[in-house]
N, C-alpha and C positions, 0 to 999 in steps of 0.2 A: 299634455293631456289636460282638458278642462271638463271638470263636473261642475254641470251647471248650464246650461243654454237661454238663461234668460237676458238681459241689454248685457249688464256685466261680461257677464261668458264669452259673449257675444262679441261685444267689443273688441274685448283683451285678445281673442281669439284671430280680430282678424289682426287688430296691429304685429300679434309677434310672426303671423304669418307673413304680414306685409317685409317683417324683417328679416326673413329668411326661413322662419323655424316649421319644421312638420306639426302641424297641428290634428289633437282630434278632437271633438268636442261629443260628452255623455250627457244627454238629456233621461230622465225620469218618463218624464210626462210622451204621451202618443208624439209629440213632433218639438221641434224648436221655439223659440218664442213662443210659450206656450198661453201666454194672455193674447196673442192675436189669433184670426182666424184662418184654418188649415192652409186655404190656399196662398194667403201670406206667409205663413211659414214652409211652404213647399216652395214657392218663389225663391225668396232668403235661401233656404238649403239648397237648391240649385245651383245657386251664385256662388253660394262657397264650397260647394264642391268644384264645380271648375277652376277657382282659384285653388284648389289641392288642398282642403279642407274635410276631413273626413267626421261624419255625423252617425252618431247611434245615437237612436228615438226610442223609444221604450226600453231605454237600459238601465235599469236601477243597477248604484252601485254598492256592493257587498260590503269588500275590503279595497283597504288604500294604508299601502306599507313601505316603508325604503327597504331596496334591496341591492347589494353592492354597489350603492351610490346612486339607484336608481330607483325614481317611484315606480309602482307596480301597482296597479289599478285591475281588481276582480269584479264583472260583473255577475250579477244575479246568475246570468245565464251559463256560468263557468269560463266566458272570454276573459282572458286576459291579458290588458294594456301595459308596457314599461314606455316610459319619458323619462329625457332628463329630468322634468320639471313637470309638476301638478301642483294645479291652479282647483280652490274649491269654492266655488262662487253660486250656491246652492240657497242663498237669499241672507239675510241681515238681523240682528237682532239687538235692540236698543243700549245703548249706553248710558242708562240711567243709573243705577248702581251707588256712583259714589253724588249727586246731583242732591241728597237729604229731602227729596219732595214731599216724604212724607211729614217731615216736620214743618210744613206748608199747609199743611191740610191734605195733599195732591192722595190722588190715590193710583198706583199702577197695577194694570189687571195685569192677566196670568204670562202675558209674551213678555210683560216688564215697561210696557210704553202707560206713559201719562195719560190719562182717563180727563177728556171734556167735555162739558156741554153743551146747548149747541150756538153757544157763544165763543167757544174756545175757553174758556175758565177750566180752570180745575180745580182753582178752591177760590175765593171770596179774596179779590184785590190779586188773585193770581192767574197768568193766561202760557199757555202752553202752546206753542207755534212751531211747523217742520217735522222734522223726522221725527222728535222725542215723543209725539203724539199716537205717532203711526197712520196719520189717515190716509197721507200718502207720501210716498218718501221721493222726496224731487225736491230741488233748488223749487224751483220757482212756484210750486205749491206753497212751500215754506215762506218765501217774500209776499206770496199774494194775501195770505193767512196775517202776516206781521202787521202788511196794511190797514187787513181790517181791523184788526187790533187795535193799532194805532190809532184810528180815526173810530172806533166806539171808546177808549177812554179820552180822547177829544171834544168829544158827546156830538161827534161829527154822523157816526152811525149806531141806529139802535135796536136794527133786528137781526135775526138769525144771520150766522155765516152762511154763506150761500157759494161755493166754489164754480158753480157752473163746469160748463166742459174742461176735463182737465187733458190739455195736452200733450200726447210722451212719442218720444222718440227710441228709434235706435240707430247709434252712427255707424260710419263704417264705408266700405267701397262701395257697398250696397245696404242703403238704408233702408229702416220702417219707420212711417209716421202714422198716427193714430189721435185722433180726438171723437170723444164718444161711446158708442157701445159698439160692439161686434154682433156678427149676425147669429155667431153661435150664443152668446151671452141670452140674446132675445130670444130663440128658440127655447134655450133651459128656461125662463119666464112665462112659454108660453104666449109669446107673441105672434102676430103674421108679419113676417120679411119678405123684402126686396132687397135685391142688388140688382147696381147697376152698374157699368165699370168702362174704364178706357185706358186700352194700350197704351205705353210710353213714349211705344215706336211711331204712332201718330202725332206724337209732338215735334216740332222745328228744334227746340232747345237740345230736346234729349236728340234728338237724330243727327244736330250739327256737334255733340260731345262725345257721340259714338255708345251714350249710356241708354238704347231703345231696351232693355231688357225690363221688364218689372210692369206694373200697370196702379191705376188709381181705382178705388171702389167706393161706393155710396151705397149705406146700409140705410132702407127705407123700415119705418114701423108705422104703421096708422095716415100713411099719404104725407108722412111726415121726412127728413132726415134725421135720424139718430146717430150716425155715427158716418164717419168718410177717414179711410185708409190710404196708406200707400206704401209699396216696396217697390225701389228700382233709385240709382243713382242720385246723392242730391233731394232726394223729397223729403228731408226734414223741413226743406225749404218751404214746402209746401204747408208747415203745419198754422201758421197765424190765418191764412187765407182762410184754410178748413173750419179753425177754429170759429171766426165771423161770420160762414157761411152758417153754420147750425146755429149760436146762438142769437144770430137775429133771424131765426127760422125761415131761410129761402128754399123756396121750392123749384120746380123745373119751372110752375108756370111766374114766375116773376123775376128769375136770376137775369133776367136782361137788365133787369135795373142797375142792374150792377158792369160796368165796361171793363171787363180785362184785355191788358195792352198785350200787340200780337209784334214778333214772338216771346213770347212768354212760359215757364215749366208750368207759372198759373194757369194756363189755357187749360191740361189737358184736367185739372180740377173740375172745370165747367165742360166739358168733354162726358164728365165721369155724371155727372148730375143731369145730363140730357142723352144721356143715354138708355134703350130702351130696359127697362125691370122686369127682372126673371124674379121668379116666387121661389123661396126659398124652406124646405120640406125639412122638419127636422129628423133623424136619422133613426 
């Protein structure tokens, strides 16, 4: 049993799966992957229900106890879970502790992560980069942070950090990739959305790998892209393309400038951006 359905959960979940074991996974939050958007993670839950993955969404959980050698898992709702094995994967909290930052000057607010500005400093001659920050907790947040670093005490750069789109995955038999905002994100903002989206199964790649399950989406705000998703086989692959596509802000009317090589999983990327935009009503 895993509490927790966020990459983590997620992950782990399909691997001990993939190796034989009955899997269930408890989410908290109204659905799975609870940073993406519902139909993305009804997608995902889908998938891993057919592979014999069992999901409870809105389950807060109570108690979690060993009982004759077995954990036993209570939710809110009186259900309850025994596994050999419970996994609690319910999110992270910093390992700052024994690090002395404050005799640095650093200061850590109340989760215990390093406090910067928007330099990344945290005290005068001191710079704090990666997880220990908290801004975002990823590899490659943390190396792209270090660079700036790097290259402002080289007096190579001298304005604000600027992260740009940051891109996340989740692995698995069936992936999510994500770069950007979600449609529900802009809706709580108060913004006007579009999507725009295209099956997997019109792709050659997905269709010659048997993986047509899953689709690509483009979140429009202001005539703009803001954000482009995907779940279905392999589309982590997809995430650098995504990522270039927004920040050099291409639209439907000029992604021709751009030549993606046919057949390609990039294709149904450009598939997903020329396709037609449904307006999207917040709830």
């Amino acid at each position: 049993v895993i509490i927790g359905a966020g990459a983590i959960g997620l992950e782990l979940g399909d691997f001990f799966s993939a190796m034989g074991c009955k899997v269930t996974i408890v989410e908290a939050a109204p659905h799975i992957a609870p940073l993406e958007d519902t139909d993305i993670a009804a997608e995902l839950r889908r998938a891993l229900q057919k592979n014999g993955i069992t999901c409870h969404e809105g389950a807060r959980a109570k108690d979690l106890r060993t009982v004759d050698g077995q954990a036993q898992l209570t939710l809110e709702d009186g259900t309850v879970i025994s596994a050999a094995k419970a996994l609690v994967a319910v999110g992270r909290t910093p390992n700052t502790a024994g690090l002395n930052a404050q005799q640095w000057g650093c200061n850590l607010n109340k989760r215990g992560y390093v406090e910067t500005n928007a330099f990344l400093e945290a005290a005068p001659n001191v710079y704090a980069v990666g997880d220990v920050n908290g801004l975002v907790l990823l590899a490659h947040a943390a190396e792209h942070q270090a660079v700036y670093v790097a290259e402002r005490i080289l007096g190579e750069s001298a304005g604000e950090y600027q992260s740009g789109p940051v891109p996340s995955c989740v692995y698995g038999a069936m992936e999510v990739m994500r770069v950007g905002q979600t449609a529900e994100a802009l809706l709580r903002e108060g913004k006007n959305v579009e999507v725009s989206q295209a099956a997997l199964s019109l792709n050659p790649i997905a269709q010659a790998s048997g993986g047509t399950a899953g689709f690509v989406k483009t979140v429009w705000s202001d005539g703009k892209i803001a954000g482009i998703a995907a779940v279905g086989a392999g589309v982590s692959h997809l995430v650098m393309v995504a990522l270039l596509l927004i920040k050099e802000g291409y639209t439907a009317q000029n992604l021709h400038k751009v030549m993606f090589a046919h057949p390609t999983l990039d294709e149904i990327v450009s598939m997903s951006i020329m396709a037609p935009k449904v307006r999207v009503e917040s709830n």
